[in-house]
C-alpha positions in Angstrom: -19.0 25.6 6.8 -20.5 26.2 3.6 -17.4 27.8 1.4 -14.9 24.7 3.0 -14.7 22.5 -0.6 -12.6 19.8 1.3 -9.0 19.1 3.3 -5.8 18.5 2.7 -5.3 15.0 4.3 -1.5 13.8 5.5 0.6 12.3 8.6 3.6 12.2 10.4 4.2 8.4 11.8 6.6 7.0 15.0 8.3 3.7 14.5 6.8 2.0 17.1 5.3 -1.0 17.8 1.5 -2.1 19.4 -0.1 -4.9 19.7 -2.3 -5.9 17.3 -5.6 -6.5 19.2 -4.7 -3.5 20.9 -4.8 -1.4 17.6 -8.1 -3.2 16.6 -9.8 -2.3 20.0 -9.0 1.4 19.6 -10.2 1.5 15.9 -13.5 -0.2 16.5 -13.8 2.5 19.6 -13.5 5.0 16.7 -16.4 3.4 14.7 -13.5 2.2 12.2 -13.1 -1.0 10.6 -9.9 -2.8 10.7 -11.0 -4.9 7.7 -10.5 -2.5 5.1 -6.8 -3.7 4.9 -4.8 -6.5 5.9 -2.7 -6.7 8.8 1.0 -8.4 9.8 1.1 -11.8 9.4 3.4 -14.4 11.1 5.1 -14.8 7.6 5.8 -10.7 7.4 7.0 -10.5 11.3 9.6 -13.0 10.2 10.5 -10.6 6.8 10.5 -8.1 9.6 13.4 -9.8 11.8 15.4 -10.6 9.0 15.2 -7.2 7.5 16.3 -6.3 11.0 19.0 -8.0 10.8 20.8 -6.4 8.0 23.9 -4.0 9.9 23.9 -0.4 7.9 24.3 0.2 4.8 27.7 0.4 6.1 27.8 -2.6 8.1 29.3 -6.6 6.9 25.9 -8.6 7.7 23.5 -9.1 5.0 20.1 -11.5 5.0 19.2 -12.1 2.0 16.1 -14.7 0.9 17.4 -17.7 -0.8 14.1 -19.8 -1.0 10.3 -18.8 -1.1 7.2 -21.5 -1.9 4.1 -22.6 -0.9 5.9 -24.2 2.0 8.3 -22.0 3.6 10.6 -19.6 3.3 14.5 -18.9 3.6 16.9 -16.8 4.6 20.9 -16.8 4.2 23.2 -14.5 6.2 26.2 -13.7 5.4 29.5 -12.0 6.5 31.2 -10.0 4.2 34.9 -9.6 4.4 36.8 -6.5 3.0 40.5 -7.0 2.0 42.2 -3.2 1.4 45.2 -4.9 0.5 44.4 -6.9 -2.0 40.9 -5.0 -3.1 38.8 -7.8 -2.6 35.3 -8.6 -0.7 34.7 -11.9 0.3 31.7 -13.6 1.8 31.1 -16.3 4.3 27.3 -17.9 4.9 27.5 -17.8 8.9 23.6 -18.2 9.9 20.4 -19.9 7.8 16.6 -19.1 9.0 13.3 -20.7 8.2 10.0 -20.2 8.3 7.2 -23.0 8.1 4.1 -22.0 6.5 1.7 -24.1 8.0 3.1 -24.3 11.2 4.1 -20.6 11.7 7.2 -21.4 13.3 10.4 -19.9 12.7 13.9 -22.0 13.0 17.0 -20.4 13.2 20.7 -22.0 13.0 24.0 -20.2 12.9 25.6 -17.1 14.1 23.4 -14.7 16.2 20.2 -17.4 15.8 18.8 -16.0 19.0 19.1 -12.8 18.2 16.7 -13.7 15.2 14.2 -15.6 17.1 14.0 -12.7 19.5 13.4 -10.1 16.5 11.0 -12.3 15.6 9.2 -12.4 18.7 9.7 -8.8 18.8 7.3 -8.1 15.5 5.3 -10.9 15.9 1.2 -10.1 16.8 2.5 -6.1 16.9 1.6 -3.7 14.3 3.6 -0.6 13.2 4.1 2.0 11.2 3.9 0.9 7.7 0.7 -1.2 8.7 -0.7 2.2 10.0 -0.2 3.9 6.4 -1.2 1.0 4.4 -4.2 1.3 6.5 -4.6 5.5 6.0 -4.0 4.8 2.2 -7.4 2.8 2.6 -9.0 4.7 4.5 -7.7 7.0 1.2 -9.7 4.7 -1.4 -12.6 4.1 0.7 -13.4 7.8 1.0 -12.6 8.7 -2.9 -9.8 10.7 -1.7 -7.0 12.0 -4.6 -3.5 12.1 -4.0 -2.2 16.1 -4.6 1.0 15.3 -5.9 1.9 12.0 -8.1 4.2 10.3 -5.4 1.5 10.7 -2.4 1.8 11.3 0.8 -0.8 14.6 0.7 -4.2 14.1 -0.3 -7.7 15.9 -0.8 -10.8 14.6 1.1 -13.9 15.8 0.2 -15.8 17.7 2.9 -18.9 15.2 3.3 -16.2 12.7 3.8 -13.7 14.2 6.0 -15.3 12.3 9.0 -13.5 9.2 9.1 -10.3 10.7 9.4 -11.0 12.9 12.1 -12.0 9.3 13.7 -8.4 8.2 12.7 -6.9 11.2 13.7 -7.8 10.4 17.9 -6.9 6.7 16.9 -3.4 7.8 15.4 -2.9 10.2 18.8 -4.0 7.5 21.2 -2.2 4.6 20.1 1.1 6.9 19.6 1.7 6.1 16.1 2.3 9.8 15.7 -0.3 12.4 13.9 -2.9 13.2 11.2 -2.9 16.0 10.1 -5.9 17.6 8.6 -6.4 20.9 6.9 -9.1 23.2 5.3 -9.2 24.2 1.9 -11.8 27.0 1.0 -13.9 27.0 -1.9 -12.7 29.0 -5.3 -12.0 28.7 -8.8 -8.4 28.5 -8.4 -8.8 25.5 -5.3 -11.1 23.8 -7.7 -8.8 23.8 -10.9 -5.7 22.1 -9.0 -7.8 19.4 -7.3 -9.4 18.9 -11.0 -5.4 18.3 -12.4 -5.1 15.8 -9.5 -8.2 14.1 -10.5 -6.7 14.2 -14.1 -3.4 13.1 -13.2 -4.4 10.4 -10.9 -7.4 8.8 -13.4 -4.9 8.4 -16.0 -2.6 6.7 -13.7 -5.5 4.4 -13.2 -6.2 4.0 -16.7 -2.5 3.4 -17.6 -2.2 0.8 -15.0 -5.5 -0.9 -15.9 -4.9 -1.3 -19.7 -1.0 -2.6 -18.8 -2.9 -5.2 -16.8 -5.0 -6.1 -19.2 -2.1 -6.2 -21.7 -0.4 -8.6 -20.0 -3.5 -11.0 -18.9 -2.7 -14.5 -20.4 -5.4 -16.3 -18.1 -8.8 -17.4 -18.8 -11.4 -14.5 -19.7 -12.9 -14.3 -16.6 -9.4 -12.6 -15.3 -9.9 -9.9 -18.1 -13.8 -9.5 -16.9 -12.9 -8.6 -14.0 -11.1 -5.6 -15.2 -14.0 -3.8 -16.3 -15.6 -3.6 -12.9 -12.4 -2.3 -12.2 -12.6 0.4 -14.9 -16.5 1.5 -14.1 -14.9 1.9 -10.7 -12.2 4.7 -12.1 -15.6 6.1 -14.2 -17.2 6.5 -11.0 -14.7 8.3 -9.4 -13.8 10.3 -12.7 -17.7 11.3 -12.6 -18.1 12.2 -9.0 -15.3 14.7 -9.1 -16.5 15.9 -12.2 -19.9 16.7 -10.6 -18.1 18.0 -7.5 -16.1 20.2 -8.7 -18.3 21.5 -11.6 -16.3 20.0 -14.5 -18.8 18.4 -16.5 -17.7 19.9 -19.8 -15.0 17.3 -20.1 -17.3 14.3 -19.9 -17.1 13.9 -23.6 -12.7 14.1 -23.6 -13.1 11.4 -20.4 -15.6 9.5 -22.2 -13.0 8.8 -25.3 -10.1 7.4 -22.9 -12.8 5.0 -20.9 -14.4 4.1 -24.7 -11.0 3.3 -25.4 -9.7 1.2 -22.4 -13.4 -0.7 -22.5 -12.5 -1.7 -26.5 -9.3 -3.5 -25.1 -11.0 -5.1 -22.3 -13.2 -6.4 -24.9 -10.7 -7.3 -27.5 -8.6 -9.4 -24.6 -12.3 -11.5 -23.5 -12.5 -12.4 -27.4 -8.9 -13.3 -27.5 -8.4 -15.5 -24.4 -12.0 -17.0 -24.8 -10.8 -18.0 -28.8 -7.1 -19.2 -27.0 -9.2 -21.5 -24.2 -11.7 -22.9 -26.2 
């Protein structure tokens, strides 16, 4: 329809749990590709079971990590003990889990070890909810989309792009992750000046993050380098919508903040390439 400007884009997700070559043969069905993000590794299935393995916020078990390098990494868990009487907590160590790296074996001694081997059997090769959203939040950056409020969760799809996620939409449904919703926004001057202040609000969030990174770079130049491909990216974006939405009489206001961030970008290449010389 020729006076649709684009969609609202947002989802309701289940916590459940599907295999992952499951969830990889449903999106390629769809025409997606799974690559676009990265899905649960061996290492985060064992995060998984030991997050799992925290009681309530009111419970007395806690597992917390004690050790994390290139080799493996650790958890503790403790008991905690609460003494009215004498108003004091006390805690005892009661159960130790490991995970090897390399091998991607899991090692479990203690108080309720099974329990954590089968939790971690339980997430292991499965994906779930948060992997579906890191996924739609791709899907998100792959299509240009904006986010409509500053913390997420709704965002604006262009029409010409909306296809993909009516493509995710059937794969959400099918694999009974939950739903996706997608709505129609109608063209006008007052739809097109509030997805222009998200396109503000979100390039300068960009901006901000980009020049904090560049900031803080103490590497070797070719780390700052690659900063400004990531600032012609948030230029292309910026210019797109601009043209989209018939904004182009900012350009010039635009044009100062990406001068600016470019000038740092700059000043850090001469600084780290005079510091590694």
């Amino acid at each position: 329809m020729s006076n649709v400007l684009g969609y609202n884009v947002y989802w309701s997700l289940h916590e459940v749990q599907v295999p992952t070559e499951t969830v990889h043969n449903e999106l390629d069905q769809q025409g997606l590709d799974p690559e676009i993000c990265s899905w649960p590794s061996a290492q985060q299935a064992f995060s998984r079971a030991m997050r799992d393995h925290n009681e309530g916020r009111d419970g007395h078990r806690l597992a917390r990590q004690v050790r994390h390098d290139s080799a493996q990494v650790v958890y503790g868990v403790v008991e905690e003990r609460r003494d009215s009487v004498a108003e004091r907590l006390d805690y005892d160590q009661t159960a130790k889990a490991r995970f090897y790296k390399d091998q991607e074996v899991v090692h479990a001694e203690g108080a309720n070890a099974d329990l954590i081997l089968q939790r971690y059997q339980m997430h292991l090769g499965n994906v779930e909810c948060y992997d579906i959203r890191r996924f739609l939040r791709a899907l998100i950056t792959r299509v240009a989309g904006i986010p409509k409020r500053p913390t997420g969760g709704i965002y604006f799809v262009r029409q010409d792009r909306i296809d993909a996620f009516r493509r995710i939409q059937e794969a959400v449904k099918n694999l009974g992750f939950g739903q996706v919703y997608i709505e129609r926004i109608y063209d006008g001057d007052e739809e097109r000046a509030n997805i222009w202040d998200s396109v503000e609000e979100e390039i300068g969030k960009m901006l901000f993050a980009l020049r904090e990174r560049v900031a803080n770079l103490k590497n070797r130049p070719t780390c700052a380098r690659k900063q400004t491909k990531a600032l012609e990216e948030i230029r292309e974006l910026s210019e797109s919508y601009m043209q989209f939405l018939g904004r182009q009489e900012l350009a010039e206001e635009l044009a100062e903040q990406f001068d600016a961030a470019a000038n740092e970008i700059a000043d850090k290449i001469g600084e780290l390439e005079t510091l590694h010389q």
